[in-house]
DRENPA-3360 file (N, C-alpha, C; in nm, 2 decimals, always signed):
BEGIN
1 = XXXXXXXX = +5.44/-3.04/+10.69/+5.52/-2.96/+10.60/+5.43/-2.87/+10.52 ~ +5.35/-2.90/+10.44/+5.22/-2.82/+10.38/+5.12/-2.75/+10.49 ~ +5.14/-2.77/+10.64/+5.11/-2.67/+10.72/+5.22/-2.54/+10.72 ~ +5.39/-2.57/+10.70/+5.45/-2.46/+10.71/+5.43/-2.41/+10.60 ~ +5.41/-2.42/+10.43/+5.48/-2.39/+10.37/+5.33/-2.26/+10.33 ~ +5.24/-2.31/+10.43/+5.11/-2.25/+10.42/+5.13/-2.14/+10.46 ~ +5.18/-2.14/+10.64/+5.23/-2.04/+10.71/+5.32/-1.92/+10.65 ~ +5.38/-1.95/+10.57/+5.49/-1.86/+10.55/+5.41/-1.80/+10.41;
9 = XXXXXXXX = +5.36/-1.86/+10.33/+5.28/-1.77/+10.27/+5.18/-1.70/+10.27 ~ +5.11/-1.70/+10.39/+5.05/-1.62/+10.49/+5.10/-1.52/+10.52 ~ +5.23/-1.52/+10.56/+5.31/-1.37/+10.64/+5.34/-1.33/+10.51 ~ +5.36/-1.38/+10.36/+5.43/-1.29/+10.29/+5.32/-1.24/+10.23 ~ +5.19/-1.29/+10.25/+5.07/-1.17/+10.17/+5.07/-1.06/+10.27 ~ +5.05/-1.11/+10.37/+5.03/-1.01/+10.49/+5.09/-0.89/+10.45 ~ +5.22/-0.93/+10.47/+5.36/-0.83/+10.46/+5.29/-0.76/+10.32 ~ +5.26/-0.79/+10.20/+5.24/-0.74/+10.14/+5.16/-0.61/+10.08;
17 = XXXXXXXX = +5.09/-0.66/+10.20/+4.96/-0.63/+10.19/+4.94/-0.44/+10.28 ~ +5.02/-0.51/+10.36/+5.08/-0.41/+10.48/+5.14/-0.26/+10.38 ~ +5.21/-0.32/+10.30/+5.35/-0.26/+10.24/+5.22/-0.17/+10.15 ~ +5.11/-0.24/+10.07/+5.05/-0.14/+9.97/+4.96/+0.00/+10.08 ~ +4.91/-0.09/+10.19/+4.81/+0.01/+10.25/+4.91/+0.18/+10.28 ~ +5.01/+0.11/+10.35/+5.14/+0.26/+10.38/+5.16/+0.37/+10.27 ~ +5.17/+0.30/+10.12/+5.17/+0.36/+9.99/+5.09/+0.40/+9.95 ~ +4.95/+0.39/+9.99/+4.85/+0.45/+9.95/+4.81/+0.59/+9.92;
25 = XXXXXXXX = +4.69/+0.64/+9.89/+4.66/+0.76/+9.96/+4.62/+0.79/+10.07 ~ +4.65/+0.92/+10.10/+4.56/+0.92/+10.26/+4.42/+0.92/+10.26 ~ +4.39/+0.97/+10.38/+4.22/+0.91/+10.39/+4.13/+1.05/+10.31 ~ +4.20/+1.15/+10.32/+4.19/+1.30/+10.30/+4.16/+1.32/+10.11 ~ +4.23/+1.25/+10.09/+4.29/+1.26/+9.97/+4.20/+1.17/+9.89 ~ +4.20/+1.09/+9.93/+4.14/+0.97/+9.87/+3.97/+1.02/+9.89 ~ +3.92/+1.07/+9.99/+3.80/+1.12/+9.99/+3.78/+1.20/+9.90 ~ +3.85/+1.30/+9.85/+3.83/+1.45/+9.76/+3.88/+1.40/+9.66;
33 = XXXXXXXX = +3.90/+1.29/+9.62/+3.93/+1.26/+9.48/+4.05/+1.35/+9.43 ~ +4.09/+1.41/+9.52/+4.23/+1.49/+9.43/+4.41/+1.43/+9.46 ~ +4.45/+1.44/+9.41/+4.57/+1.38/+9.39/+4.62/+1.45/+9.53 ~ +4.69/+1.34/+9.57/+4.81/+1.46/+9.71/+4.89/+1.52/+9.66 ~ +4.88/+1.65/+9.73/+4.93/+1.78/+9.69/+5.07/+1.77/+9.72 ~ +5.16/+1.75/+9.60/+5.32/+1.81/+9.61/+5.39/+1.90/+9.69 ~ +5.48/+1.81/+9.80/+5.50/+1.94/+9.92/+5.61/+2.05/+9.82 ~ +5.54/+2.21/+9.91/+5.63/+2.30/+9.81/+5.75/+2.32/+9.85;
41 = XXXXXXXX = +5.82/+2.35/+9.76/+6.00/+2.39/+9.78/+5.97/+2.50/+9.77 ~ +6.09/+2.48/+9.90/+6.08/+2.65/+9.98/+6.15/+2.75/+9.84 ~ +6.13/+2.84/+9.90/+6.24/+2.97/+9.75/+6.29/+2.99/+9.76 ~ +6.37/+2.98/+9.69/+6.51/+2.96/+9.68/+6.59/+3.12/+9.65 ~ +6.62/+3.19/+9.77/+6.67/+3.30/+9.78/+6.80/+3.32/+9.79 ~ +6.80/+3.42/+9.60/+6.96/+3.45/+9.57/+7.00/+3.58/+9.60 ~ +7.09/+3.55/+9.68/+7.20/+3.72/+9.71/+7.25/+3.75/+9.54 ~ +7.23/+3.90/+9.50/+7.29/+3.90/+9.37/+7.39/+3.97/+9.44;
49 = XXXXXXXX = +7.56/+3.92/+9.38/+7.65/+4.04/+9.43/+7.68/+4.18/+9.41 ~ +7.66/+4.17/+9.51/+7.70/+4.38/+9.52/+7.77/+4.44/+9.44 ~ +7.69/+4.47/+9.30/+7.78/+4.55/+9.19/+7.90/+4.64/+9.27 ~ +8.03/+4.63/+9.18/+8.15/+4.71/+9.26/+8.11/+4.82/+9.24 ~ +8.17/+4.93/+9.38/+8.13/+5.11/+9.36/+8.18/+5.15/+9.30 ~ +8.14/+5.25/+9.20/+8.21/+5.30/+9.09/+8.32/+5.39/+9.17 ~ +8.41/+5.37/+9.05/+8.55/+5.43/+9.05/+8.54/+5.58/+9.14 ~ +8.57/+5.63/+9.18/+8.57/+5.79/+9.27/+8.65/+5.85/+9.09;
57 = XXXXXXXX = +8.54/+5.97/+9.08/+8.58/+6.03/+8.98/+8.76/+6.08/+9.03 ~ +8.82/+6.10/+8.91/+8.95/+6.15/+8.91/+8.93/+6.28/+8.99 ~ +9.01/+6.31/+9.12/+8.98/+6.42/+9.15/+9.05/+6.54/+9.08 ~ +9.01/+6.66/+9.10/+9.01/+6.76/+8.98/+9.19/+6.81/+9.08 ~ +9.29/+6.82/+8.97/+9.40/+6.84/+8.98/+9.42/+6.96/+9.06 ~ +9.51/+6.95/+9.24/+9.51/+7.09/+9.27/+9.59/+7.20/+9.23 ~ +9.54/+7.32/+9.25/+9.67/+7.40/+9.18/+9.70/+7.48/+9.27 ~ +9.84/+7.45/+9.27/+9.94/+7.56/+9.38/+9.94/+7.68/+9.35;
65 = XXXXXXXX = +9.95/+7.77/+9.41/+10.01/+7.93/+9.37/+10.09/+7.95/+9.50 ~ +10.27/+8.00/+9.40/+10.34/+7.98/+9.45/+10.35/+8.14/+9.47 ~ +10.34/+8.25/+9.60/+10.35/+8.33/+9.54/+10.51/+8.37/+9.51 ~ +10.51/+8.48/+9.36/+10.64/+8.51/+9.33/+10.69/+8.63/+9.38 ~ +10.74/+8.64/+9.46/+10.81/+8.82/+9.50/+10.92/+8.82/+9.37 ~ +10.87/+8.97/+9.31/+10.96/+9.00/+9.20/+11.08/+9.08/+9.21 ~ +11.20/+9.06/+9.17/+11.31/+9.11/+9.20/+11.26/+9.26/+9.23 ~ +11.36/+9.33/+9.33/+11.35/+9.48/+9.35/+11.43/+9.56/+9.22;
73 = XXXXXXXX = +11.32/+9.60/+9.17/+11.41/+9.71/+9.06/+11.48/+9.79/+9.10 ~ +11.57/+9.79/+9.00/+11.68/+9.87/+9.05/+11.66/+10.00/+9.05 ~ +11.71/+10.08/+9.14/+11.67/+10.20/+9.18/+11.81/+10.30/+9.11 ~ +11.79/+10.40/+9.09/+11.91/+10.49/+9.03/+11.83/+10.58/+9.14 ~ +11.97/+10.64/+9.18/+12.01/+10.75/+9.27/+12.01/+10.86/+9.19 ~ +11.93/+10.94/+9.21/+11.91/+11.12/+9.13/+12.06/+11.16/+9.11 ~ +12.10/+11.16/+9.04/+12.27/+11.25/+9.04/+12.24/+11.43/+9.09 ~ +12.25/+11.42/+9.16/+12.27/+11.59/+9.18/+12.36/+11.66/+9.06;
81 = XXXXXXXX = +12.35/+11.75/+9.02/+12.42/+11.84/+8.95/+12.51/+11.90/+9.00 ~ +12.62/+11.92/+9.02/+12.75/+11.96/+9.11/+12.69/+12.12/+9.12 ~ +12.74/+12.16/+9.24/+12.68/+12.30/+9.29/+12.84/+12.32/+9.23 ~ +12.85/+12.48/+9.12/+12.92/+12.55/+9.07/+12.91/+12.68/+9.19 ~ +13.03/+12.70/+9.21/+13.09/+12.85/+9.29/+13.21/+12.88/+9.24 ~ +13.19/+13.02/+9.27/+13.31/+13.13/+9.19/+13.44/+13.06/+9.27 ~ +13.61/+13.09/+9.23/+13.64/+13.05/+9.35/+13.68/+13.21/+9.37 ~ +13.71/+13.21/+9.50/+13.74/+13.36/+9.54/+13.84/+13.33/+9.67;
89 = XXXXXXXX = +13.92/+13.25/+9.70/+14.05/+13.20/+9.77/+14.11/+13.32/+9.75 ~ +14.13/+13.43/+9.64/+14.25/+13.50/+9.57/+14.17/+13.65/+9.69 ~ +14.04/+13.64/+9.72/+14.00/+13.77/+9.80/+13.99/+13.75/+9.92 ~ +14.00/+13.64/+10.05/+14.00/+13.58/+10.12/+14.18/+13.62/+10.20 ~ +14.28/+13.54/+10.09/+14.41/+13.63/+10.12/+14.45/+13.80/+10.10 ~ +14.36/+13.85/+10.03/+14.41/+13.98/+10.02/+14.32/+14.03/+10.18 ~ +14.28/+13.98/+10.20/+14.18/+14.04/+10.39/+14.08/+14.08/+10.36 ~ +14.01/+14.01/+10.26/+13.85/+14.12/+10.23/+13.74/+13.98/+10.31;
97 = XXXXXXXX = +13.68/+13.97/+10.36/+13.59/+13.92/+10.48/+13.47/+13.86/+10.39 ~ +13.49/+13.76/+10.39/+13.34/+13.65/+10.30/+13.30/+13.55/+10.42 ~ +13.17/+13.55/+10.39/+13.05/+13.46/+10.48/+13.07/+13.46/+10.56 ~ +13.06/+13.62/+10.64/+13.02/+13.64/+10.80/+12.97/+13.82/+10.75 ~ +12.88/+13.84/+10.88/+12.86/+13.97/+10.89/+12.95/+14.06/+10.88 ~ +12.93/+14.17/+10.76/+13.05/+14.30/+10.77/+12.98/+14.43/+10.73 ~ +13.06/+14.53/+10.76/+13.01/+14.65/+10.70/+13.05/+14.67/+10.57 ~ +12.99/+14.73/+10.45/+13.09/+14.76/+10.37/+13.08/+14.87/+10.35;
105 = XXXXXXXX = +13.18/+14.99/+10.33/+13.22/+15.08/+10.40/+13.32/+15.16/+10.30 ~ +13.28/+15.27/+10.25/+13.36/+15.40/+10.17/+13.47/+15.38/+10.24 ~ +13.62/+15.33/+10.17/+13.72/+15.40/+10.20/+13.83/+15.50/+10.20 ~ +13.84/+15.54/+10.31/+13.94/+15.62/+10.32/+13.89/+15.78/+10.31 ~ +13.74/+15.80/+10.30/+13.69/+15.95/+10.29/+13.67/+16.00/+10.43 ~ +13.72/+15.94/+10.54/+13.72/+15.97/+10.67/+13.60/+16.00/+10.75 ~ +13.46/+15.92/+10.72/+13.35/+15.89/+10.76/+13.31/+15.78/+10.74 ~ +13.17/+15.73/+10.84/+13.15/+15.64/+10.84/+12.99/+15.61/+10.73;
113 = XXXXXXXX = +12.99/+15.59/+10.62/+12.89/+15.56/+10.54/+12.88/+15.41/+10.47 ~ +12.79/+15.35/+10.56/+12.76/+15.20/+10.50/+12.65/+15.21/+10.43 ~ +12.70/+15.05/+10.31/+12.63/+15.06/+10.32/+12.46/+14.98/+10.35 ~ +12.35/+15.02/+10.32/+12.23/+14.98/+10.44/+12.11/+14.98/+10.35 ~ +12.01/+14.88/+10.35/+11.89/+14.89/+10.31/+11.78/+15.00/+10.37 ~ +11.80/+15.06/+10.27/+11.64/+15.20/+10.30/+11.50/+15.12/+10.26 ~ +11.42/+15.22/+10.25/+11.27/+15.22/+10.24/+11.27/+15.16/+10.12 ~ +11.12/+15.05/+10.07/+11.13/+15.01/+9.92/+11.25/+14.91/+9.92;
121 = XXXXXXXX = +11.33/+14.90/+9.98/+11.46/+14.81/+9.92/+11.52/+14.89/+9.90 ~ +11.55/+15.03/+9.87/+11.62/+15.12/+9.82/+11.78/+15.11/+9.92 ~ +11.86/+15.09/+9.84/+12.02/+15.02/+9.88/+12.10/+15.14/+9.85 ~ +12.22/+15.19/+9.93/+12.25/+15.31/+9.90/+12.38/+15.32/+10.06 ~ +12.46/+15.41/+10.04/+12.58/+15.44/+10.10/+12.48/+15.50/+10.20 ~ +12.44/+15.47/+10.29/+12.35/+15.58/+10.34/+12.36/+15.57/+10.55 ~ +12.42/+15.46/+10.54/+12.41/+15.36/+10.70/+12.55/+15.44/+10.74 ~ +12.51/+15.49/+10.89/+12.60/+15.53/+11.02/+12.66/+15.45/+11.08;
129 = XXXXXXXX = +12.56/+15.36/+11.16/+12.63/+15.28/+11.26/+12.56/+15.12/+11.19 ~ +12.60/+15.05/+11.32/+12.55/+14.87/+11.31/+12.40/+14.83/+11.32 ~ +12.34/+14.84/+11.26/+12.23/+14.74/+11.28/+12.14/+14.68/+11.11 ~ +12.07/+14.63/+11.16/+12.05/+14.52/+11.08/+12.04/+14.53/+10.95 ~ +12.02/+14.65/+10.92/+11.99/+14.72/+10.75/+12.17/+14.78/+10.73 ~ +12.24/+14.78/+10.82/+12.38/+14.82/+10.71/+12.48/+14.65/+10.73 ~ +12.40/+14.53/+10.79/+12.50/+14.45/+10.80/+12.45/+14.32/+10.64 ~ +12.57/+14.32/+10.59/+12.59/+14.26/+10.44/+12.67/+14.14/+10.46;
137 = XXXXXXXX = +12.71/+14.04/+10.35/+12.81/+13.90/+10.38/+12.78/+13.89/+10.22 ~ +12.93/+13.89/+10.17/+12.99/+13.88/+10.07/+12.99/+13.70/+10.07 ~ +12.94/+13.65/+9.95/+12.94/+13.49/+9.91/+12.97/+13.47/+9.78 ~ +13.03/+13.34/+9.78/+13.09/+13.31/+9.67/+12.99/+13.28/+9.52 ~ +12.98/+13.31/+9.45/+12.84/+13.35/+9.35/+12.83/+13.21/+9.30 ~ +12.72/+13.18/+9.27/+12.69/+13.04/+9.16/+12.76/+13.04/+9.06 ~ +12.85/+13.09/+9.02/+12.96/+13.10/+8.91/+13.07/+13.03/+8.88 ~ +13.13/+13.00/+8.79/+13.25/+12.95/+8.73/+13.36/+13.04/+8.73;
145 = XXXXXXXX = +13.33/+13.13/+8.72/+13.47/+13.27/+8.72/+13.49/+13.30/+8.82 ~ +13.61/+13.36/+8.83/+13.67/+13.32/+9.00/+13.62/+13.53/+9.05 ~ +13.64/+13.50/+9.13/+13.69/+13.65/+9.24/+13.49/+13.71/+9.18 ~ +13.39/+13.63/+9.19/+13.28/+13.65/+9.21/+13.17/+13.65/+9.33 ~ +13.09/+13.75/+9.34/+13.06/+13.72/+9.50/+12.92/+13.82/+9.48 ~ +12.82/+13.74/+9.53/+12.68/+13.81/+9.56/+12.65/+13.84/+9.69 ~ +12.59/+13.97/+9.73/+12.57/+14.01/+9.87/+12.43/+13.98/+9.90 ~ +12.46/+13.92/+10.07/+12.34/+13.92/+10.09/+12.33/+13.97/+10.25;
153 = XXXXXXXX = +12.19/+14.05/+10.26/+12.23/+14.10/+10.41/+12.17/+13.98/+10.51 ~ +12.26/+13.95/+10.64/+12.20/+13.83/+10.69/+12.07/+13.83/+10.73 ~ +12.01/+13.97/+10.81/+11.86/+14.00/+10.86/+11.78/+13.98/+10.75 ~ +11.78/+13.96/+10.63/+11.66/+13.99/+10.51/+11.66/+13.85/+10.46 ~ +11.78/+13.73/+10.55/+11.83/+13.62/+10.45/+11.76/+13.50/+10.53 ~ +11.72/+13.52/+10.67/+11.68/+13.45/+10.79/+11.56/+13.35/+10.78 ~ +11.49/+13.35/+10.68/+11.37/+13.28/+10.68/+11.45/+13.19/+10.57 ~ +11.35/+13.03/+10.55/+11.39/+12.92/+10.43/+11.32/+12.99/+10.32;
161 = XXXXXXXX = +11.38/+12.97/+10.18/+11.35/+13.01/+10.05/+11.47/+13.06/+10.01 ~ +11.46/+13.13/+9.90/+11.56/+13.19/+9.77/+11.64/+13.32/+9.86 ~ +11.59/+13.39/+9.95/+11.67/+13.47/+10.01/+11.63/+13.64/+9.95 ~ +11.74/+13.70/+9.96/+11.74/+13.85/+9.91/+11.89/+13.90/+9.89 ~ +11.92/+13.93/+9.77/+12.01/+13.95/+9.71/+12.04/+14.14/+9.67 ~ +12.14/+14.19/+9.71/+12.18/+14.35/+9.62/+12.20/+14.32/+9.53 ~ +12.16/+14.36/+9.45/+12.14/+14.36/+9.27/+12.18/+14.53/+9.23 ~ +12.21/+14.54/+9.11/+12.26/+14.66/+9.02/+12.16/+14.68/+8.92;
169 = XXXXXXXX = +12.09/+14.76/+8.92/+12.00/+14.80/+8.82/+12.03/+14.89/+8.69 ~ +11.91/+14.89/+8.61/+12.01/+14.98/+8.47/+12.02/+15.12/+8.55 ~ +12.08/+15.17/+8.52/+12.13/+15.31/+8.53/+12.27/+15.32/+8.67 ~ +12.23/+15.21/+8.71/+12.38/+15.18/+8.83/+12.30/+15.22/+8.97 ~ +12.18/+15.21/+8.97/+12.10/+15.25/+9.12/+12.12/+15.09/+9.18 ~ +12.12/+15.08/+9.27/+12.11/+14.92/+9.37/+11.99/+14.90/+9.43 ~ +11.97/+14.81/+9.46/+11.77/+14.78/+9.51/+11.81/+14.60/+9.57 ~ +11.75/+14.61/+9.70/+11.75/+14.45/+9.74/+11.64/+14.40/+9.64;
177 = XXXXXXXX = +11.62/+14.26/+9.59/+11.57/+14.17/+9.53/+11.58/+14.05/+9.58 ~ +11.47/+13.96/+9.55/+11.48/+13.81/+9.57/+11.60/+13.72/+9.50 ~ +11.69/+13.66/+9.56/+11.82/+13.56/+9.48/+11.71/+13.52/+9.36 ~ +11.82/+13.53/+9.26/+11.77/+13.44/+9.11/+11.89/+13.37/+9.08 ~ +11.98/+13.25/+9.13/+12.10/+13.21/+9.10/+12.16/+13.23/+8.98 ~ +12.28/+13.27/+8.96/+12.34/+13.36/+8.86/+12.24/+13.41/+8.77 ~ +12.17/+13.50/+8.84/+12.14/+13.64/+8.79/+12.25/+13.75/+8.74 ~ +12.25/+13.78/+8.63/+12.38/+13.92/+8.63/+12.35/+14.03/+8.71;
185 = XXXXXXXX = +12.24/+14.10/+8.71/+12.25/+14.21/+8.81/+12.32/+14.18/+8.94 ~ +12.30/+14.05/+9.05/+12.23/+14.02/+9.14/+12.45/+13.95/+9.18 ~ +12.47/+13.95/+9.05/+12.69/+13.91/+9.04/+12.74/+14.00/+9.03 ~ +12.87/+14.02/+9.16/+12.96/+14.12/+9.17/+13.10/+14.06/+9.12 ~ +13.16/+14.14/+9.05/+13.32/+14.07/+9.06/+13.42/+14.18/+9.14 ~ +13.46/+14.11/+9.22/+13.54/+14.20/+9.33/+13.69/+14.23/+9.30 ~ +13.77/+14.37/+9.25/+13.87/+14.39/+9.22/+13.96/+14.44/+9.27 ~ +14.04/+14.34/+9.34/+14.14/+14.44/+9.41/+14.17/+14.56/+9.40;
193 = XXXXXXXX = +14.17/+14.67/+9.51/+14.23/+14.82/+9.45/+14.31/+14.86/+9.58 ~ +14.36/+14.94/+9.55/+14.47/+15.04/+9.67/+14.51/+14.95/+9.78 ~ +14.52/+14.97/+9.92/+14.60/+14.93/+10.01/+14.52/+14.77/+10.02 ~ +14.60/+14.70/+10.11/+14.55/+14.59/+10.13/+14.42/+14.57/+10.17 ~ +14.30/+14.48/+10.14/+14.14/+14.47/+10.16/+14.05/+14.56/+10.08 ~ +14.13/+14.68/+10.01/+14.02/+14.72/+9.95/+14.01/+14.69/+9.80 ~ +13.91/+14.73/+9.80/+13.83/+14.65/+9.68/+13.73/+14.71/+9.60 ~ +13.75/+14.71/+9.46/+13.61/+14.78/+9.40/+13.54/+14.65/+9.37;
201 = XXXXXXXX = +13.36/+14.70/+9.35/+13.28/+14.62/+9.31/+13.24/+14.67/+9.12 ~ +13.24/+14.59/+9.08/+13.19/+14.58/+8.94/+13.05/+14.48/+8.91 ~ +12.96/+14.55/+8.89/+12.84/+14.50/+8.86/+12.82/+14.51/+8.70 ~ +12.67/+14.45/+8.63/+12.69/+14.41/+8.52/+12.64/+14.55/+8.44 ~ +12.64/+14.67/+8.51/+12.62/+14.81/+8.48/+12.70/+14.90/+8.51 ~ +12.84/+14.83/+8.53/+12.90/+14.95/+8.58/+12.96/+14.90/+8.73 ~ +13.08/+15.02/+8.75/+13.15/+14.98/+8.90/+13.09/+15.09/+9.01 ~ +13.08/+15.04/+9.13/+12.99/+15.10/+9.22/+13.05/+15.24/+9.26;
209 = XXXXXXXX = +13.06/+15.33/+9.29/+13.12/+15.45/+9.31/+13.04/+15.54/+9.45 ~ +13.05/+15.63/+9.53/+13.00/+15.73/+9.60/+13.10/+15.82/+9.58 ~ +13.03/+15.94/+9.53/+13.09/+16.07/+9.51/+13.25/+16.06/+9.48 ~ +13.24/+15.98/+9.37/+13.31/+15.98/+9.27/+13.46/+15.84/+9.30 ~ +13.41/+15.82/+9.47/+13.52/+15.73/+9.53/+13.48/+15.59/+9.48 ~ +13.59/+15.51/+9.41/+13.54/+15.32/+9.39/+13.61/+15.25/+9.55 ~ +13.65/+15.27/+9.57/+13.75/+15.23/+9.67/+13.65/+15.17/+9.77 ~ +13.67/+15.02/+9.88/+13.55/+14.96/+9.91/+13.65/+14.90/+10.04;
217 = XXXXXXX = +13.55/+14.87/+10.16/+13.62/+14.79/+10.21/+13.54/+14.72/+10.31 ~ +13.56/+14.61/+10.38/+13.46/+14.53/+10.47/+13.57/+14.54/+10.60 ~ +13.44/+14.58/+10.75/+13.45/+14.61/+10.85/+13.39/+14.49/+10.93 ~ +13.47/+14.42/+11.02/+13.37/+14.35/+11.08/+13.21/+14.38/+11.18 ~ +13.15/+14.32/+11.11/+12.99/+14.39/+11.20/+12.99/+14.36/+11.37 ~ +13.04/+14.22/+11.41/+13.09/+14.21/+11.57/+13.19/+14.28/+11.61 ~ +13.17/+14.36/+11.70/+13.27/+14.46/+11.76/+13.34/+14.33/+11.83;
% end
């Protein structure tokens, strides 16, 4: 019995004994007199989170341009001024020949004297036959008074502009001139006289006369 109780406390120094040598220091350690070295913890690596990205500035407000078409202003139409003419309807029925080529022509002295633009303009009873300096056209004047009428010969009238007008000068001489619309010289008033178509002229010097005759009449210039 005191052989087992020997035995077993044998194994339990053993064991014990066993148990200190394992806990010891190492051989390393224990040589260099220094304590065993504390194994190191690893480092402990922190993700810091990713500050949020700032806000996107307010973007800068866009601005439209709408474009405006502006109403069309109103436009006023020029009023023309009413073109004034003599009426002369009353010389038309008596047979005296307006706005066409005519002769006009001494009546009744039993020759043929028209009359015709001379040298200078110089206007005068003076034309034989047809051509371009004895042919005249009676028109109704820029006037308001009736049985009014300015001559003009059609050869002198043929280009664009103001034209050429027989006019009555002081003393009662006649002379072609440039139209001056209602000019007095340049206004005849036409007065019925003697047989049917004829006619004196009255200008603003006096009534037209040849050798002492007023008496007037229009021949057609187209044969």
């Amino acid at each position: 019995m005191r052989s087992i109780i020997a035995g077993a406390v044998a194994l339990v120094g053993a064991a014990a004994l066993s148990a200190c040598a394992n806990s010891g220091p190492t051989p390393d350690a224990a040589s260099s007199g220094n304590p065993a070295a504390t194994p190191a913890t690893a480092a402990s690596t922190t993700t810091a989170p990713a500050a949020p990205a700032p806000a996107p500035a307010d973007a800068a407000p866009t601005t439209t341009t709408t474009a405006t078409t502006a109403p069309p202003k109103a436009t006023r139409t020029p009023t023309k001024a009413a073109t004034v003419t003599s009426d002369v309807s009353r010389l038309k029925r008596l047979g005296i020949t307006l706005n066409a080529g005519v002769l006009i022509d001494v009546a009744d002295d039993g020759k043929d004297r028209y009359l015709a633009i001379g040298k200078n303009g110089v206007v005068g009873f003076t034309g034989t036959s047809r051509t371009d300096a004895t042919m005249m056209a009676l028109k109704a004047a820029p006037v308001s008074q009736k049985d009014r009428v300015v001559i003009k010969p059609p050869f002198y009238n043929e280009d664009l502009g103001a034209g050429s007008c027989v006019a009555q000068t002081a003393g009662g001489a006649l002379k072609l001139e440039t139209c001056v619309p209602g000019k007095a010289g340049q206004i005849w008033t036409v007065v019925p006289a003697g047989d049917s178509g004829q006619f004196e002229l009255h200008g603003n010097h006096g009534v037209v006369s040849v050798d002492g005759r007023t008496g007037l009449q229009t021949i057609a210039y187209a044969k």
